[in-house]
N, C-alpha and C positions, 0 to 999 in steps of 0.2 A: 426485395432482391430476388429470390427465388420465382417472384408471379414474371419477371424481366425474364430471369432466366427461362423460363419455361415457355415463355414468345417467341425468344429466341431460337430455343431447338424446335419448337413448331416451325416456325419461319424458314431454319435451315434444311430443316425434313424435306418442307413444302419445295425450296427452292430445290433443293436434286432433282427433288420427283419432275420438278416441269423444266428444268435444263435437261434433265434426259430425254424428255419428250422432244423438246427443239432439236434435240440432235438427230434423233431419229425422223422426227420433218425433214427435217436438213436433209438426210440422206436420200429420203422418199423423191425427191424433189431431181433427183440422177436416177431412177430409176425409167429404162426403157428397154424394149424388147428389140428397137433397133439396132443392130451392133455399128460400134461407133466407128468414127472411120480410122481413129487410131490406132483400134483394136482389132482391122482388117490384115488378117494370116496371122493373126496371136490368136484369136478364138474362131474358132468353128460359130455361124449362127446360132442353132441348136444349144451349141454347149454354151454360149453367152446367155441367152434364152430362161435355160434351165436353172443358172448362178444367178440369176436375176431373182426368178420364180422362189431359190431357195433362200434368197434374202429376205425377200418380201413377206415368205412365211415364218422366217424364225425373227423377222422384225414384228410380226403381228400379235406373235405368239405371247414375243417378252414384253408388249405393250400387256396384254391379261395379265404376267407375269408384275410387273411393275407394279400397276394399277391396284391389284386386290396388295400387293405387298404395303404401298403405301397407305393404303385404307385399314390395312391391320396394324400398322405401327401408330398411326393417329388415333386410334381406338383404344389401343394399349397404351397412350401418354393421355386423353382424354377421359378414359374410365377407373386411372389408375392402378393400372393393369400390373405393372413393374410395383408397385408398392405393396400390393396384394400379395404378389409373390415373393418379395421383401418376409413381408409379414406372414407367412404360409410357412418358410424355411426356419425362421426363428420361434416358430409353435415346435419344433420341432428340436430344436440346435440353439445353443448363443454362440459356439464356436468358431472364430470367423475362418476359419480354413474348410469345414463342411457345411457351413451357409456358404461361403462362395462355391462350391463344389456342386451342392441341389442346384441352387439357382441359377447356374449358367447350365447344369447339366438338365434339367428341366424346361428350361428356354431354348436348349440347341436341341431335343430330342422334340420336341413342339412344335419348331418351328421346321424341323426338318422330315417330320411327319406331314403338315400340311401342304410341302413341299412336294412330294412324294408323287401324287396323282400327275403334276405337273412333268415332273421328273421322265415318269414311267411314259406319258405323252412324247414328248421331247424324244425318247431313246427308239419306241419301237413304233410312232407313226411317224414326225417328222422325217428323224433321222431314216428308217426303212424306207420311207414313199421318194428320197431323193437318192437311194441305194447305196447309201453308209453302214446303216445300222449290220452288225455281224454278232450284236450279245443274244446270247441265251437267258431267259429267261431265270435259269440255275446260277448264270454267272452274275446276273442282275442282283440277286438277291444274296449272293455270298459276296457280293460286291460292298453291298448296304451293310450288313454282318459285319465284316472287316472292319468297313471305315467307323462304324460305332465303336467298335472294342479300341480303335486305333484311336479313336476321340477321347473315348472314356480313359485308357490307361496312359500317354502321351500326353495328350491334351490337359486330362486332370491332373496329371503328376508336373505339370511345367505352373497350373494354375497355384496347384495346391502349393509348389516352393515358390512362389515369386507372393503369393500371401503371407507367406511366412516369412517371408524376408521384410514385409513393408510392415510386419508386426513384431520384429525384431530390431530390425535397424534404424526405424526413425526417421529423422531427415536424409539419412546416409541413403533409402532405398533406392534409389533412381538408379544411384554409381552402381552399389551390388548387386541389381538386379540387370542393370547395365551389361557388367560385366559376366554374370553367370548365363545370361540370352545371348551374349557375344560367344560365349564357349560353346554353348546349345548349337547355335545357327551352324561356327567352324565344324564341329563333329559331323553333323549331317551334311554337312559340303563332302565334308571326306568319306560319308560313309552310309549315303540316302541310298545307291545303289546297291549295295549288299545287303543294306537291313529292314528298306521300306519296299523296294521295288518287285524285291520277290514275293513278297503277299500277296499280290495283285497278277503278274506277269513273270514269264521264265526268260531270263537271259539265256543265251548259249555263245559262248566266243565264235566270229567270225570262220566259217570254212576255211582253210587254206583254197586258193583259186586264182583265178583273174582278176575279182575284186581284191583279192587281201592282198594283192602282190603289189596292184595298181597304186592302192590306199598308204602300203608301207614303203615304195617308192618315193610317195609324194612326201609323205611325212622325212623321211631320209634326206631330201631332197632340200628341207625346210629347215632342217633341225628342231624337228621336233618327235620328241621322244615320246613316240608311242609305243604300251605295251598290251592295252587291254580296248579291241573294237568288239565290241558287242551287237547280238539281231537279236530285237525284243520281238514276240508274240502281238502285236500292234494288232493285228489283222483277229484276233479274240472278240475284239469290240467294235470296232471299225476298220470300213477300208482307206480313209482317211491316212496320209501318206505324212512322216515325218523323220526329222534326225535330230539331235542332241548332244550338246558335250557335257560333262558333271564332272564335279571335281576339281583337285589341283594337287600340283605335288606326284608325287608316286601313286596316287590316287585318281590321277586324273582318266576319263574312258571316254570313248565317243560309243552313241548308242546308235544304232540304225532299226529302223523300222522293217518288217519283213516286207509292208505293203509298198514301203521305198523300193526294196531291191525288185521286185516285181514289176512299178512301171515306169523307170528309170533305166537308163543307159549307164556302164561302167563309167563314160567319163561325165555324165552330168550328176553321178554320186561322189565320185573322186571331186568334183567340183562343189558340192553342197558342203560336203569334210571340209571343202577347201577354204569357203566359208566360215565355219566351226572352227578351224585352227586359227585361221583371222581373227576373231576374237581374241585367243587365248594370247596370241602373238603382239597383237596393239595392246594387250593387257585392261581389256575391257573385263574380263571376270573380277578381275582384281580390282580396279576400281570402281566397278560397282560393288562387291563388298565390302569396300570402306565405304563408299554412300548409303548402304546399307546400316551398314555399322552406325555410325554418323548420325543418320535420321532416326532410327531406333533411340538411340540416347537423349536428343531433341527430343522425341516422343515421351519418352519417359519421365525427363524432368518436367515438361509443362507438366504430363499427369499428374508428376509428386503434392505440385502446386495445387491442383481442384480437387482430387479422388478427395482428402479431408474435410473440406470444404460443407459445415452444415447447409448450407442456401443450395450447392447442385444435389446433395437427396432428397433437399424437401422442392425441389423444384420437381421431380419426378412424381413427387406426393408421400414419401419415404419420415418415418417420424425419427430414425434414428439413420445416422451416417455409420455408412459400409462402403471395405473395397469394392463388392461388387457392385451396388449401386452407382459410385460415384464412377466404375469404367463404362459402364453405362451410358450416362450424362456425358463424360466425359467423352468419348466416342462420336456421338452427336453434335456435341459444340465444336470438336476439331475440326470435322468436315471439309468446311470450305478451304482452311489452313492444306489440309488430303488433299485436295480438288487443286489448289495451285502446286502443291509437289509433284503431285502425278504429272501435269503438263509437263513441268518441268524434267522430272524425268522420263517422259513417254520421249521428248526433244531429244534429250541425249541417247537413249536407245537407236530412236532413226538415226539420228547421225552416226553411230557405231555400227550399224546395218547397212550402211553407205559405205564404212571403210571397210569392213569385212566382207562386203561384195570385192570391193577394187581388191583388195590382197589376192580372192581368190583367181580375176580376172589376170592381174599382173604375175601373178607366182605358177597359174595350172592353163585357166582356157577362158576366155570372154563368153566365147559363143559356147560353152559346156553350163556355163553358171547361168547364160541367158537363159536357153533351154530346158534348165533343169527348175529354173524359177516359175518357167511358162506352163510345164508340165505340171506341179504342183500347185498352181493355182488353179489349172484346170480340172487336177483331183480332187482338189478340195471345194469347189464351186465357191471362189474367194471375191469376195465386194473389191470389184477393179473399178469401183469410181465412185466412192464415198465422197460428201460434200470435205472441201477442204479445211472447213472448222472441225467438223469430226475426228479428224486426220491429228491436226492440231491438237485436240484435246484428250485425245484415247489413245492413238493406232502407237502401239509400241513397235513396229515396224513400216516402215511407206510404203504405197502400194505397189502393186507387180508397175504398172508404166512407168512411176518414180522412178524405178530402180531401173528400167530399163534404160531410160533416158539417162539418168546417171551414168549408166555403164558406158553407153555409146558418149555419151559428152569426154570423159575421163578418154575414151580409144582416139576421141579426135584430138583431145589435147596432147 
């Protein structure tokens, strides 16, 4: 059972690795320097040119990326690599709350070290040579700092109680750990910007102005009760241009990017907000948190079922069953089960992206929301014509023409 099992997580390894690949064919395959004819007076030549150029390079890039990744995890399931380490933390520990503790804290410091060279590529040639990159070298590396201490003391302490719950509770772990990650998730809904956001980035509330006048009009206008618009430091790391809403409740904020208010017009940001509140209004936050919720639970009971399970540790190579092993294995063989959710909800995201465009069109401005969607895919040099399986299987949003064609269908209807 265990030599089945370990065909299988090779097999499902192997199949990511070369469906990733196909999609990325897929997309290569739309790849042209001629600008198309539908995309005549929505792109400048040049700047299609360049969006093109910068696909092609961060497609190539995450082809090395992929490739050596899939060649180390085969090496590690081939050499035994997970059992070793298994066996490395228990020279040390039988406690299974600080063997799980090393051994994921060992594998994500490992893994995110060899990561690193790539990483530091990515940030200050990529990103620099197509005129994004704005990090400092200082902020790079207090970047890295951060998110370790933020792994280790967060990360550990979620790992270290939800082990302790599957070695206290028995069968029951699934529901209590269920319900103690449902509590985790809600708190950081209500309270990621206060407590995470600032480590990283300074908020400051909106100026009084034009903008804030325009923005609390609309929201008046809506009934919707807004008290807290924020402009995050965005332009720290990138000029890459975005906006955000978090939260719910008395808690709820909308964020704004600085590099937003810089190349944006007052009403194609009033119109992005307008977007943002569309959400909140069809009540898509909230239904995606209960599918959240939902899936999370799902998840956790099939876990309950394998993580025990002698044949998936020793299918790893593992001579004795542990939580952390069996999340492991377990992780692996879910996969493909991953791979049809995520369609699944990549579908319902575009179609929530579909009606929060129209909200904002029907409630603020067509041609503000058009514009302001045109504008931001020109900033950000955004794949405006992935193949359509890609679309299908990833794109948690449709592309800029999607949406355009939406809009203008919805105006004629």
């Amino acid at each position: 059972m265990s030599h089945t099992l370990f065909i299988i997580i090779v097999g499902t390894l192997t199949f990511n690795y070369l469906f990733g690949l196909l999609l990325d064919y897929l997309d290569s395959t739309r790849w042209s320097n001629q600008l198309p004819e539908a995309l005549v007076g929505i792109y400048e030549t040049e700047k299609y040119r360049k969006a093109q150029d910068y696909e092609k390079t961060n497609t190539r890039f995450s082809l090395w990326i992929g490739g050596l990744s899939f060649v180390s995890m085969l090496l590690m399931l081939m050499l035994g690599g997970f059992a070793w380490l298994d066996d490395f933390v228990r020279s040390y520990t039988q406690q299974p709350i600080w063997m799980a503790l090393l051994f994921f804290g060992i594998l994500g410091l490992a893994s995110d070290l060899l990561s690193l060279p790539f990483s530091i590529y990515s940030t200050f040639v990529i990103e620099q040579k197509f005129g994004f990159n704005t990090t400092t070298v200082r902020t790079y590396i207090l970047d890295k700092i951060k998110s370790w201490l933020l792994a280790g003391v967060l990360g550990g302490g979620i790992l270290a109680f939800v082990v302790w719950i599957y070695g206290a509770t028995g069968s029951w772990f699934w529901i209590v750990a269920w319900g103690a990650l449902t509590g985790f998730s809600l708190f950081m809904s209500l309270f990621y910007s206060n407590l995470i956001v600032p480590l990283f980035n300074k908020q400051k509330p909106l100026e009084a102005g034009e903008l804030r006048d325009a923005i609390q009009a609309f929201a008046t206008q809506t009934g919707f009760k807004l008290k807290n618009v924020f402009v995050i430091d965005g332009s720290k790391r990138s000029r890459k241009a975005n906006a955000y809403f978090t939260g719910f409740g008395p808690k709820k904020r909308i964020v704004l990017y600085d590099t937003l208010m810089k190349d944006l017009s007052t009403e194609e940001i009033v119109a992005v907000l307008a977007h943002e509140i569309g959400h909140y209004k069809k009540k898509h936050i909230v239904y995606g948190m209960l599918t959240s919720i939902l899936s999370s639970g799902f998840i956790l009971y099939i876990m309950s079922l394998c993580i025990g399970m002698t044949e998936i540790s020793a299918a790893l190579g593992a001579t004795q069953t542990s939580f952390h092993i069996g999340i492991i294995a377990f992780s692996m063989l879910y996969s493909p089960i991953s791979l049809i959710v995520g369609i699944a909800s990549s579908y319902v995201s575009r179609r929530n992206e579909y009606a929060a465009d129209r909200y904002a069109a029907q409630h603020y401005d067509a041609e503000a929301i058009k514009s302001g969607l045109i504008k931001l895919s020109v900033l950000n040099l955004s794949n405006l014509q992935p193949h359509p399986f890609t679309v299908v299987v990833s794109y948690s949003h449709p592309t800029l023409l999607q949406r355009l064609k939406a809009l203008d269908n919805d105006r004629i209807a």
